[in-house]
NURO-940229 format. One record per residue (C-alpha): chain; x, y, z; residue number from 1. Coordinates in Angstrom, 3 decimals. Last residue first. Layout:
REM NURO-940229
{chaine = A, px = X, py = Y, pz = Z, num = NUM} $
...
This chain:
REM NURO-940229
{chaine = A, px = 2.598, py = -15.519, pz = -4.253, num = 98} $
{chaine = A, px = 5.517, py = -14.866, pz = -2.156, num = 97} $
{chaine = A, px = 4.617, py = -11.755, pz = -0.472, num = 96} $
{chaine = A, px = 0.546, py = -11.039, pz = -0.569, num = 95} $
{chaine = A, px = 0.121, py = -8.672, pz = -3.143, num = 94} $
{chaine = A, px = -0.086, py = -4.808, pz = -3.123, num = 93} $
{chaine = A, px = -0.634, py = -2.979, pz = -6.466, num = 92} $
{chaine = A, px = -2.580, py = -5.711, pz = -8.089, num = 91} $
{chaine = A, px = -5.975, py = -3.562, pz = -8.694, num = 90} $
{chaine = A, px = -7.657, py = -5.250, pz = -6.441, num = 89} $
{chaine = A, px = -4.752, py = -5.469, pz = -4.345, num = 88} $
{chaine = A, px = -4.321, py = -2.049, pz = -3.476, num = 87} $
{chaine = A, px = -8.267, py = -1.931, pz = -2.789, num = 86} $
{chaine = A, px = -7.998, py = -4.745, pz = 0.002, num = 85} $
{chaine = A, px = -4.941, py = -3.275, pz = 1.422, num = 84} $
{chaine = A, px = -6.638, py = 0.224, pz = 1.998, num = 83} $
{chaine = A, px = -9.918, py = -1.150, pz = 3.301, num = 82} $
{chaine = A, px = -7.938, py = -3.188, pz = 5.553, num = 81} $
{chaine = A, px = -5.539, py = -0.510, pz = 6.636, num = 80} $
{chaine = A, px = -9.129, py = 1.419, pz = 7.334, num = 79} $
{chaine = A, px = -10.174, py = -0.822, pz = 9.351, num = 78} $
{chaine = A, px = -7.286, py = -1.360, pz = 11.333, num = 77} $
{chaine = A, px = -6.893, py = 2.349, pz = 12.102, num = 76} $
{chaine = A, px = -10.358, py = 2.672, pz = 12.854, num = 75} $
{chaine = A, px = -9.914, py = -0.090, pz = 15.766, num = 74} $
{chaine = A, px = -6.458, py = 1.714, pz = 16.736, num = 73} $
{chaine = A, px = -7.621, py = 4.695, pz = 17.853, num = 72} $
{chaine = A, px = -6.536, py = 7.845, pz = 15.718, num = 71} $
{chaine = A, px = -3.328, py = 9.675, pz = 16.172, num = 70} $
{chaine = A, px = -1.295, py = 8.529, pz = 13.491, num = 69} $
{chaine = A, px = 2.264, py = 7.242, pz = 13.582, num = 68} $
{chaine = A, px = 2.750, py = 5.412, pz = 15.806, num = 67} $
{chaine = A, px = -1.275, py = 3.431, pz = 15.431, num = 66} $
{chaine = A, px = 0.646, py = 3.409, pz = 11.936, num = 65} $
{chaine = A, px = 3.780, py = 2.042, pz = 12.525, num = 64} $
{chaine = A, px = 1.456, py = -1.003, pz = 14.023, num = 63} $
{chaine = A, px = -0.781, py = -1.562, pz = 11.797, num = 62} $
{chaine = A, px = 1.907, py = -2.139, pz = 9.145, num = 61} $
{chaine = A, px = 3.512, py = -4.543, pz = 11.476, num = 60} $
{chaine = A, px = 0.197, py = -6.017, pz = 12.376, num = 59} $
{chaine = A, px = -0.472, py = -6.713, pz = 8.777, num = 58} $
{chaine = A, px = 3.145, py = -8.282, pz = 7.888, num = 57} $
{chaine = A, px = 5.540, py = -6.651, pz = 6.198, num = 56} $
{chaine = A, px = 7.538, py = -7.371, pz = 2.399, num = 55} $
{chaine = A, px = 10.108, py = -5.067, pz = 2.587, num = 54} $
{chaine = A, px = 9.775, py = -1.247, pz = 0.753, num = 53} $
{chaine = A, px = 6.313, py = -1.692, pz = 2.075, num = 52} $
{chaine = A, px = 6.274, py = 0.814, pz = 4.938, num = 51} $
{chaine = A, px = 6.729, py = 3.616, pz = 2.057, num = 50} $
{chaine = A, px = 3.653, py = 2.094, pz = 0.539, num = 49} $
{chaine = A, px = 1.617, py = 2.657, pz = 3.802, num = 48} $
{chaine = A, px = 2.929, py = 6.088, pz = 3.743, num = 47} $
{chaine = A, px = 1.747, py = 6.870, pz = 0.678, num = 46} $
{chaine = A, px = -1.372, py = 5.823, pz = 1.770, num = 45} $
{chaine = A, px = -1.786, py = 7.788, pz = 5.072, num = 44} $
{chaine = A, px = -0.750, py = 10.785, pz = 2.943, num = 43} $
{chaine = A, px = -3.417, py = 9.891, pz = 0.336, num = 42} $
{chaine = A, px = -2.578, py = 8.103, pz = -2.674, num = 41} $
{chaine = A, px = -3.359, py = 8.787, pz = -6.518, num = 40} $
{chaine = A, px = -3.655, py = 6.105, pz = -8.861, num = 39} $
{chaine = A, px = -2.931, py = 6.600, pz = -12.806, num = 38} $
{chaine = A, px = -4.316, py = 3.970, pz = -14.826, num = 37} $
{chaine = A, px = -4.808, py = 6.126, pz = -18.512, num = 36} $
{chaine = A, px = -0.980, py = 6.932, pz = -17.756, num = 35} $
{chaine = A, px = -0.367, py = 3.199, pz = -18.556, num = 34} $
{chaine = A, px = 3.601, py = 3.038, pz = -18.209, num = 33} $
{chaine = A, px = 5.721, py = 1.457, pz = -20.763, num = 32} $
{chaine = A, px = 8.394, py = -0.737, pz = -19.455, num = 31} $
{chaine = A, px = 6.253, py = -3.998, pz = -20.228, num = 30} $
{chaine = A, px = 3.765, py = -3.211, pz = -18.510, num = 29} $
{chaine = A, px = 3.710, py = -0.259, pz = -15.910, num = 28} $
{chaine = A, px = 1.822, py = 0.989, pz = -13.658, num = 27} $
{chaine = A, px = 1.468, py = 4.090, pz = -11.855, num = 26} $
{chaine = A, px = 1.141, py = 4.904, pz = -8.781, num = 25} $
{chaine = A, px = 0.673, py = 8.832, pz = -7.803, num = 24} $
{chaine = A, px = 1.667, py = 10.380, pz = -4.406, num = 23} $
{chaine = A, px = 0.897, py = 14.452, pz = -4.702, num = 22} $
{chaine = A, px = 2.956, py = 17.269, pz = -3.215, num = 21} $
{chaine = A, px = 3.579, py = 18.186, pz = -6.664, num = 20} $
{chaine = A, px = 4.582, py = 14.874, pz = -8.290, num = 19} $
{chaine = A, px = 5.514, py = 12.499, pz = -5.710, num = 18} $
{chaine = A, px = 6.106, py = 8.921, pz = -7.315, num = 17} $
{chaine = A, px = 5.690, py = 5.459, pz = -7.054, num = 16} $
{chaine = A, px = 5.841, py = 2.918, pz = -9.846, num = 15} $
{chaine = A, px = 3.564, py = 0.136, pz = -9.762, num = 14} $
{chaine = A, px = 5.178, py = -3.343, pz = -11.544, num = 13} $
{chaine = A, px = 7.214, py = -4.070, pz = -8.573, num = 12} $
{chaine = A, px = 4.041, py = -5.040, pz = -6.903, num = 11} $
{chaine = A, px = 4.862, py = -4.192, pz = -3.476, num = 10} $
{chaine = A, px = 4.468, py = -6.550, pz = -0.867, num = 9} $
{chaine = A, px = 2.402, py = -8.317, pz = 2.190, num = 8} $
{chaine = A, px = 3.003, py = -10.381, pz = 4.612, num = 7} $
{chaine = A, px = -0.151, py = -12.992, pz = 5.897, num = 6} $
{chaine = A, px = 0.246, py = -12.818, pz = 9.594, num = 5} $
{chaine = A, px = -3.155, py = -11.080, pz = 9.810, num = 4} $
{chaine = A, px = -5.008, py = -12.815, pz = 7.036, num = 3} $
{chaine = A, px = -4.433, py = -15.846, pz = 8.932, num = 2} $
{chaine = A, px = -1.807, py = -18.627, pz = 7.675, num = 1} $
């Protein structure tokens, strides 16, 4: 399986939240959240995560966003890269299944 068909999830160990017009993850280990490890998320990010709710594919999530956003689709796919690889760096995002 190719990077690009790979599907991708939510850790359910990041919480999600907008606090003041800002989207913060947080994790959390055994029910007590690290507020030392607080991640904040652009708009574009947030609503990567929001696409995420289901495990989805990198084309999918390319996709909404080329529908969303009006930027040309070769930046776009960069930057969902960029965004995936750094969410799973710090084990926000994984691939589904794994």
């Amino acid at each position: 399986m190719t990077e690009s068909e790979a599907l991708f999830e939510r850790n359910p160990d990041f919480i999600f939240r907008i606090i003041v017009d800002e989207a913060v993850l947080v994790p959390v280990h055994n029910d007590i959240a690290n507020m030392e490890s607080i991640f904040t998320l652009n708009s574009v990010g947030a609503f990567i995560w929001k696409q995420l709710e289901q495990p989805t594919g990198f084309n999918d999530l390319k996709n909404a966003l080329v529908t969303e956003y009006s930027a040309s689709e070769e930046i776009i796919q960069a930057d969902l890269e960029n965004f995936l690889l750094e969410m799973t760096s710090i084990g926000a995002i994984r691939k589904a299944g794994l």
